[in-house]
Each structure stands twice: as C-alpha cells, then as structure tokens.
C-alpha positions in Angstrom: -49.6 9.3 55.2 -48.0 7.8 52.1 -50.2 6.8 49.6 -49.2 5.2 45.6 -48.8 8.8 43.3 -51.5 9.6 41.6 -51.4 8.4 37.6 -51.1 11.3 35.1 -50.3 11.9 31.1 -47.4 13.8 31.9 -44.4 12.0 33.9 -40.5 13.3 34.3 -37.7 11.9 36.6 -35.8 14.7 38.3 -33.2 14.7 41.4 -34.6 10.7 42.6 -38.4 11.8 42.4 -40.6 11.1 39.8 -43.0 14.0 39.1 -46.5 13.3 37.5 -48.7 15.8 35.7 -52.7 15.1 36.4 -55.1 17.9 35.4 -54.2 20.9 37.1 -51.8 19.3 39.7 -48.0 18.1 39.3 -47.1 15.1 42.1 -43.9 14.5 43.3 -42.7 11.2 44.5 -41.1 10.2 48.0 -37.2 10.5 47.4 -36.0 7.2 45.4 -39.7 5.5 46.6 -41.2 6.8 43.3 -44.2 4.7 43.7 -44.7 6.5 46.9 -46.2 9.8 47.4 -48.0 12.0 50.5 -50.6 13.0 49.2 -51.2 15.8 51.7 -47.8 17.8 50.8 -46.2 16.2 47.5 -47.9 18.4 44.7 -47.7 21.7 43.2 -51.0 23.3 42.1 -51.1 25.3 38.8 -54.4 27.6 38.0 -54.7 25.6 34.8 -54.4 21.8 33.0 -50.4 21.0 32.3 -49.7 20.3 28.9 -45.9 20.0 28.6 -43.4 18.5 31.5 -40.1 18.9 31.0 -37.7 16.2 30.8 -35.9 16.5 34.6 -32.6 16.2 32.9 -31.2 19.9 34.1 -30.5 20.4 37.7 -31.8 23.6 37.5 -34.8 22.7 37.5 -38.1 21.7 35.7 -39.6 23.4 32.7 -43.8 23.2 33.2 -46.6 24.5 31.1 -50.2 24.9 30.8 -53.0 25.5 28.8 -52.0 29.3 29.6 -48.6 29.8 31.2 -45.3 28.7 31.2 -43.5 28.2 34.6 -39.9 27.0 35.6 -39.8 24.9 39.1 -36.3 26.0 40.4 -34.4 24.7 43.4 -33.2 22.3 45.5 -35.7 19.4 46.4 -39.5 20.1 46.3 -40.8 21.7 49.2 -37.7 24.6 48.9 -38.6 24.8 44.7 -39.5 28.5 43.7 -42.5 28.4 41.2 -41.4 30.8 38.3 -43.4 32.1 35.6 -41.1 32.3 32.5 -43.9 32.8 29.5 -47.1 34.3 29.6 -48.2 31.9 27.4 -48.5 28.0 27.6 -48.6 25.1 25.5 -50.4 22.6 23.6 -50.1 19.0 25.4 -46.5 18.0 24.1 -43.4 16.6 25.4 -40.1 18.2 24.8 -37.2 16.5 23.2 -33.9 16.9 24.2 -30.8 17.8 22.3 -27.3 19.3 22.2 -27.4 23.2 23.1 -25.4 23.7 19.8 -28.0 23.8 17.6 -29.1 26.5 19.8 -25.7 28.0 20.0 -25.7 27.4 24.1 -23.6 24.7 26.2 -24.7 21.9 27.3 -28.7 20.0 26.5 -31.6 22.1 25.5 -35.2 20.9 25.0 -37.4 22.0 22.6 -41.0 21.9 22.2 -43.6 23.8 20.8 -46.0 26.0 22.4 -48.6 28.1 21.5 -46.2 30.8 20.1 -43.5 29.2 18.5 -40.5 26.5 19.4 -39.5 27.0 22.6 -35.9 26.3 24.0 -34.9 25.4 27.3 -31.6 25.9 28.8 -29.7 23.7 31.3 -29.0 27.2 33.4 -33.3 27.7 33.5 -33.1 30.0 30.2 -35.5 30.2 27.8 -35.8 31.7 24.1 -38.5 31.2 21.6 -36.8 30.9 18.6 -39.3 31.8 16.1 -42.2 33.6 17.8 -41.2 36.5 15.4 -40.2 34.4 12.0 -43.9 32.6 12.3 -47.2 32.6 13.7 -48.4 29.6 14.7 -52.4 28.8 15.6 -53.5 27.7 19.1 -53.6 23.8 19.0 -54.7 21.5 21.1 -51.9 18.7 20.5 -48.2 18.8 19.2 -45.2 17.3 18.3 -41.4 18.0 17.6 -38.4 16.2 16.3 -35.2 16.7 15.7 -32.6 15.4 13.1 -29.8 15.7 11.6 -29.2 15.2 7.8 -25.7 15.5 6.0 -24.5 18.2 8.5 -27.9 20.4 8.5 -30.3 20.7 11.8 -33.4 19.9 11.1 -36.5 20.9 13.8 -39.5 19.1 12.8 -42.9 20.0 14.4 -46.6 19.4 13.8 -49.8 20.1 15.8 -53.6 19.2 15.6 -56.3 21.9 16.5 -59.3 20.3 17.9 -62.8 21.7 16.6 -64.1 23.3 19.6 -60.5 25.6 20.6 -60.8 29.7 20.0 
C-alpha cells in the first residue's frame, strides 16, 4: 500500500516524482502525489550512503552518487530506469548546481559538483567529464560545496570541502 515517502537529506523533482535520498536507499514518489509513496516498490537500493542527488532537471535522467560510486538513473519513469555506473568513484555529501553548458563548452544546462576526484560535470544528454581530475588532486572529504559566478565576463567555479577527523 501507499504509505507518506520516507524523509531524507537528499531530495530532487524529476518527470512529476519527487525522489528522496535516505542512507543507502533513493525513494521515488507516486506520479504528481509526491507525498505518496509504496513503500514496497518505489526505491532504488545503492550498496552504499548517497551523498550527491542530482538536480532532476535533464530528462535523461538523474545523476546519483555515493560514498563510493557514481551512477546515472536513465529512462523513462522508474520501474523501466537502467541503473548506470558512470564513475568508479563517489562523492562527498554535496548538491550540484546547475548552469549554462557554455562554460563547459556543451549545449544546453550542466551541473557541477564536486566529488572525490575533482569537479564533476553533468550533461543534459547523461555525459559526464571531470574537468580537473588531472590539473588537481583533491583529498577525500566528507562534506562539500560549489558555486558558480560570473565576474566582468570571466567564469568563476568556486568550491570548498570539510574532511572530518575520522575519514582515511
């Protein structure tokens, strides 16, 4: 039966469903009800906590990751979705921002966000590019957060990230 969806840290509208991230478990709202969930069906199951949740704004699809992996949910509504791994790396807990695909030199909106290699782009069409896993290394945190800006005609990509005291 239908049951209120679950609360979370992580929440995205995406095709008329809200999707919620709890631990290891995304929920998915009844179409338009997005109060309403069944609990026995609406979820996907990842083998480790989501940190980042894509925006929903693509119809391609939504961007996921966790501690470990990065995954792309791809499809029509829900229960057709193809679970994709895209990274074999994850995130810190994060939310993307979104922003014109020309300061990625692609069409359309991109989000960015940082994971646990370097700023991550996602494309409208389910692409993805780290643009500066090979530029700079950046250390495992537990938390982050990006911005972006423009100033007198120059892109600007600002992140920052905490490390927690107990992470390898």
């Amino acid at each position: 039966g239908k049951a209120r969806i679950p609360a979370g840290t992580l929440l995205a509208h995406h095709n008329g469903r809200i999707y919620v991230a709890n631990g290891n478990v995304l929920w998915y709202s009844e179409p338009f009800a997005y109060g309403l969930c069944d609990l026995r069906f609406n979820f996907f199951m990842f083998s480790d906590p989501i940190t980042m949740l894509g925006r929903g704004e693509f119809n391609g699809g939504l961007f996921v990751a966790t501690t470990e992996r990065t995954y792309r949910l791809r499809g029509g509504p829900p229960d057709a979705m193809n679970m994709l791994e895209i990274l074999r790396y994850g995130a810190p807990r994060t939310v993307p921002v979104l922003v014109d695909g020309s300061v990625a030199g692609v069409e359309g909106k991109v989000e960015m966000w940082q994971s646990h290699k370097g700023l991550c782009i996602g494309g409208s069409d389910g692409s993805i590019i780290n643009a500066t896993d090979k530029k700079v290394a950046i250390p495992k945190s537990s938390g982050a957060a990006v911005a972006f800006r423009r100033d007198r005609g120059i892109n600007q990509i600002i992140s920052t990230s905490v490390k927690t005291a107990n992470m390898g």
